[in-house]
VEXPAVO-753872 format. One record per residue (C-alpha): residue number from 1; residue in three letters; x, y, z. Coordinates in Angstrom, 3 decimals, padded with zeros to 6 digits. Layout:
BEGIN
pt k=NUM, r=ala, xx=X, yy=Y, zz=Z
...
This chain:
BEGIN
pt k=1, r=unk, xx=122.460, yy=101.564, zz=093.929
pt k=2, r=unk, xx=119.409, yy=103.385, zz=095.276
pt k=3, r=unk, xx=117.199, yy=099.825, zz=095.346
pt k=4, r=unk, xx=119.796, yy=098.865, zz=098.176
pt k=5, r=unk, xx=120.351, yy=101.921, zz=099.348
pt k=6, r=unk, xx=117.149, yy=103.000, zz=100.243
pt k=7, r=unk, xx=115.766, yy=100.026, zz=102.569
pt k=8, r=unk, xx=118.911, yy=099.945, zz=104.327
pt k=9, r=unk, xx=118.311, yy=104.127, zz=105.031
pt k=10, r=unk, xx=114.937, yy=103.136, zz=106.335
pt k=11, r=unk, xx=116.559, yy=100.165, zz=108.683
pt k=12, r=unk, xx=118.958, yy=103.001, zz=109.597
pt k=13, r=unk, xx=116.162, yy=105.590, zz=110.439
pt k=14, r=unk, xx=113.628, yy=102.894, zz=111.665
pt k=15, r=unk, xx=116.109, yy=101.121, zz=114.428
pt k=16, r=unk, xx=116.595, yy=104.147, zz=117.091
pt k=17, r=unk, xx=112.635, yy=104.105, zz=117.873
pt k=18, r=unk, xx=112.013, yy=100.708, zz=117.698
pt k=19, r=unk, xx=114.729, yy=100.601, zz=120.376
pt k=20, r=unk, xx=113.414, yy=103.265, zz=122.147
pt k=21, r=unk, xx=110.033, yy=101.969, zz=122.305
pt k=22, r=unk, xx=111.006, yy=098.920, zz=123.285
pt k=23, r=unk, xx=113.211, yy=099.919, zz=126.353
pt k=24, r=unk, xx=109.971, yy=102.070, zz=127.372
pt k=25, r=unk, xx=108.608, yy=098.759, zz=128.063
pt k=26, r=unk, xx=110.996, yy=097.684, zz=129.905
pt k=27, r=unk, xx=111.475, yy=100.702, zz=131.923
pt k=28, r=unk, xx=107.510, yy=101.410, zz=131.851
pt k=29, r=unk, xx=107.507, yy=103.087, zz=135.300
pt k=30, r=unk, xx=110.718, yy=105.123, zz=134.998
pt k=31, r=unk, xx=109.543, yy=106.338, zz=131.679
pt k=32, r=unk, xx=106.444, yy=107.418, zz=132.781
pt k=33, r=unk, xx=107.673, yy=109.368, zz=135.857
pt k=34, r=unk, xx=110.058, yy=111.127, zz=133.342
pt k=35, r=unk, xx=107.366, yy=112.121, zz=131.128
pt k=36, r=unk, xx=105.029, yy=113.251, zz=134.153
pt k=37, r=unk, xx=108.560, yy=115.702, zz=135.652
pt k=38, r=unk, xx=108.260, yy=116.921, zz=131.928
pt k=39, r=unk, xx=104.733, yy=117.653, zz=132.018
pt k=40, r=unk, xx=103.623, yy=115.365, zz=129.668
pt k=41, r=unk, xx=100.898, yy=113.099, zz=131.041
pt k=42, r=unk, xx=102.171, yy=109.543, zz=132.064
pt k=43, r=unk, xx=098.882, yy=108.011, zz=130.449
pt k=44, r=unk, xx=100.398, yy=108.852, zz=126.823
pt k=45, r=unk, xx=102.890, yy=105.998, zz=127.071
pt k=46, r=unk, xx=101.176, yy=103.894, zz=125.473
pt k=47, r=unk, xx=100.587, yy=105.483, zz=122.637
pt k=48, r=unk, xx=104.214, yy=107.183, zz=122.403
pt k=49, r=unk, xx=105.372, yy=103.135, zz=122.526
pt k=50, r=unk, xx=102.790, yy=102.197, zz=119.917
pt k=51, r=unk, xx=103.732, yy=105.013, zz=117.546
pt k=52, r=unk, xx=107.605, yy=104.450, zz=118.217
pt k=53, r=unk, xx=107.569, yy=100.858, zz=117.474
pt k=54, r=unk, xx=104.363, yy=100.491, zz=115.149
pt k=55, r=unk, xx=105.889, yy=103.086, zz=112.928
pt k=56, r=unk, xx=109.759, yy=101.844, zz=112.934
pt k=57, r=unk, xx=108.255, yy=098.241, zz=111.993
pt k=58, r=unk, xx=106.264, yy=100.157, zz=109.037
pt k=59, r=unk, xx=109.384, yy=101.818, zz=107.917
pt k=60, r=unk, xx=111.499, yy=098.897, zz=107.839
pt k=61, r=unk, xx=108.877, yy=097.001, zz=105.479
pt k=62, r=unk, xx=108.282, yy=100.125, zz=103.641
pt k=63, r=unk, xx=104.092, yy=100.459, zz=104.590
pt k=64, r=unk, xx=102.393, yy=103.613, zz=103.959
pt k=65, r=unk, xx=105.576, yy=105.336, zz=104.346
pt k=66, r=unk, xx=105.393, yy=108.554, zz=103.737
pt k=67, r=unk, xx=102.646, yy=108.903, zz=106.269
pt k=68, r=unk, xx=104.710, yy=107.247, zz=108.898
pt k=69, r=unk, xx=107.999, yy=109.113, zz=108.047
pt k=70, r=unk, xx=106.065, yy=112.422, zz=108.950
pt k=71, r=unk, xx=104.382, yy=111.485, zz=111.540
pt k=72, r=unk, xx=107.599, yy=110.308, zz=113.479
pt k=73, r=unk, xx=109.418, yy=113.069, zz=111.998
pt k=74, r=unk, xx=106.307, yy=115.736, zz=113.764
pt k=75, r=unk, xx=107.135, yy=113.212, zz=116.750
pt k=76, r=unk, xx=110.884, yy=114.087, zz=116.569
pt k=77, r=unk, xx=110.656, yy=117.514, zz=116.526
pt k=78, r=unk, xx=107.874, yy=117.754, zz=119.099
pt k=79, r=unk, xx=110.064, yy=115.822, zz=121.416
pt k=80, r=unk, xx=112.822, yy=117.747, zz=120.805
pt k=81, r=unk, xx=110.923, yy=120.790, zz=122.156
pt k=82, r=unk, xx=109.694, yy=119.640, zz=125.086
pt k=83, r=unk, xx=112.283, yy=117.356, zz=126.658
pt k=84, r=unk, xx=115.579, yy=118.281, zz=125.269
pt k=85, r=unk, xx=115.228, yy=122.248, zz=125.145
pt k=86, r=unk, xx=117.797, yy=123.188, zz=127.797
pt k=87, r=unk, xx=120.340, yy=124.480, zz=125.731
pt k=88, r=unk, xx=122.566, yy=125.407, zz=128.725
pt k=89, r=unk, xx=123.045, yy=121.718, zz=128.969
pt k=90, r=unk, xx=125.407, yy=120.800, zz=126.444
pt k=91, r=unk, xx=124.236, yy=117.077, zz=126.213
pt k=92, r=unk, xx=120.670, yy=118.440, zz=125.824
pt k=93, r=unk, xx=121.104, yy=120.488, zz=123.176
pt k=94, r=unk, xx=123.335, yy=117.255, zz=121.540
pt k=95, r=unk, xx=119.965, yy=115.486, zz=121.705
pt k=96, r=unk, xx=117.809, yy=118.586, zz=120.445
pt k=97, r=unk, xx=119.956, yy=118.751, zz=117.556
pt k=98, r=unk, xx=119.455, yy=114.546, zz=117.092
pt k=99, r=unk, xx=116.162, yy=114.768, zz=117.103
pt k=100, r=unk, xx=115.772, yy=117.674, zz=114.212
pt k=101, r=unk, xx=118.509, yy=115.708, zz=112.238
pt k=102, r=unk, xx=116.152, yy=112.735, zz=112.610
pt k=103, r=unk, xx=113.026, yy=114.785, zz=111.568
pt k=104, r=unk, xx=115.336, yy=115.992, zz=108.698
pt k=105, r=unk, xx=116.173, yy=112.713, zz=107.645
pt k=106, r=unk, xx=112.496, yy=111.673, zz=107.962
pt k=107, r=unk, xx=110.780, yy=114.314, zz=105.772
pt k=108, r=unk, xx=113.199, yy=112.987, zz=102.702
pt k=109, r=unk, xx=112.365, yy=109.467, zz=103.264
pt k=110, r=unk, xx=108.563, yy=111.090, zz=102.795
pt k=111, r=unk, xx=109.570, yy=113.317, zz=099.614
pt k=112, r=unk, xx=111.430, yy=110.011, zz=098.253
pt k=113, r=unk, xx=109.091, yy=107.588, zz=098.917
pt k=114, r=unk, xx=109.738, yy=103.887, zz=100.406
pt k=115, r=unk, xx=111.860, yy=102.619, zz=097.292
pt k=116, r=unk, xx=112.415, yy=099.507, zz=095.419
pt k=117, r=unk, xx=111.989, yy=097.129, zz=098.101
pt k=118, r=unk, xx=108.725, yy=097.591, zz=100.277
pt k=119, r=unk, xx=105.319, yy=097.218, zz=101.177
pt k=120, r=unk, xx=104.323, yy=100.156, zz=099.160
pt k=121, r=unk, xx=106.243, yy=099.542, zz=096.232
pt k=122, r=unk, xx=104.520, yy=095.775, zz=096.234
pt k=123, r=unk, xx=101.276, yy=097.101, zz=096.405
pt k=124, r=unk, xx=101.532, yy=099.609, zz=093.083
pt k=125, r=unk, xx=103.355, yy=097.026, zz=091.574
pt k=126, r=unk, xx=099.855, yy=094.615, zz=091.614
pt k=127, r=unk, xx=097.884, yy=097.625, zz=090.953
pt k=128, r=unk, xx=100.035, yy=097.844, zz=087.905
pt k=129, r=unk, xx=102.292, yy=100.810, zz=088.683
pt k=130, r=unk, xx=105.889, yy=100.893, zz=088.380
pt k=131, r=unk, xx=108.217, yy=102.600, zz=091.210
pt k=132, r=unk, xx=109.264, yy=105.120, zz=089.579
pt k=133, r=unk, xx=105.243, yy=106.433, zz=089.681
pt k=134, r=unk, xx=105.202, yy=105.260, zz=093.330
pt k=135, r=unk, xx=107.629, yy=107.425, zz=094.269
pt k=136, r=unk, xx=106.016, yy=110.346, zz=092.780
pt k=137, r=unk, xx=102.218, yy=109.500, zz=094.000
pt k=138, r=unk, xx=102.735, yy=107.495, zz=097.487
C-alpha cells in the first residue's frame, strides 16, 4: 500500500503551491502589492513563483525530494510568520495553522523519502540501490 500511497501524498502536498504559484502569475501585480503592504519586497516574486511551482513539479515526480520537501516546508513556516500572524483574525490564524500543518506534512515526506515511484527512487535503482536504501540515504 505505501508504493501507491506515497506518490499520491506527494500529488496531495505538491498541488496547493503549484496552484498558488501559478495564480501569482496571473495576478502578478496584485501579488506583488500584497507582498510590498507586508513588507516583503515585490522584486522576490519571482523567485517565491519559481520555488512554489519548481518545487511542487519536483515533488510530484519525486526529484531530489527531500531537499525540496524542506525547503518548501522552511517556506511554509516562514510565510506563516510573516503574512498570516494576526491571530485576532480568526481566518488568519486558520491559515497560520495551514501553513505549519503543511510544513508538518513536509518534513515527513523528507524523513520518508520520495517512495516507490519517483525520480529519486529511478535514479538509485540504476546506481544499483534498492528503495528501501533510498529511503534511508536520499
Amino acid at each position: 500500500m505505501e508504493k501507491a500511497l506515497t506518490p499520491i501524498a506527494r500529488i496531495l502536498m505538491a498541488q496547493i503551491f503549484l496552484l498558488a504559484g501559478l495564480s501569482k502569475i496571473g495576478a502578478y501585480a496584485g501579488t506583488q502589492g500584497y507582498m510590498e503592504s507586508m513588507g516583503v519586497p515585490g522584486i522576490m516574486l519571482p523567485l517565491v513563483i519559481a520555488l512554489e511551482v519548481g518545487g511542487a513539479i519536483a515533488l510530484i515526480v519525486g526529484f531530489k525530494t527531500r531537499w525540496v520537501a524542506l525547503g518548501l516546508a522552511g517556506f511554509s513556516a516562514i510565510s506563516a510568520v510573516m503574512f498570516h500572524a494576526n491571530f485576532a483574525d480568526q481566518m488568519q490564524m486558520i491559515m497560520f495553522m495551514k501553513n505549519w500543518a503543511i510544513a508538518g506534512g513536509l518534513v515527513l515526506l523528507a524523513v520518508h523519502g520520495a517512495g516507490h515511484f519517483s525520480l529519486d527512487n529511478r535514479v538509485h535503482r540504476s546506481r544499483g540501490q534498492n528503495s528501501d536504501q533510498v529511503n534511508a540515504t536520499a
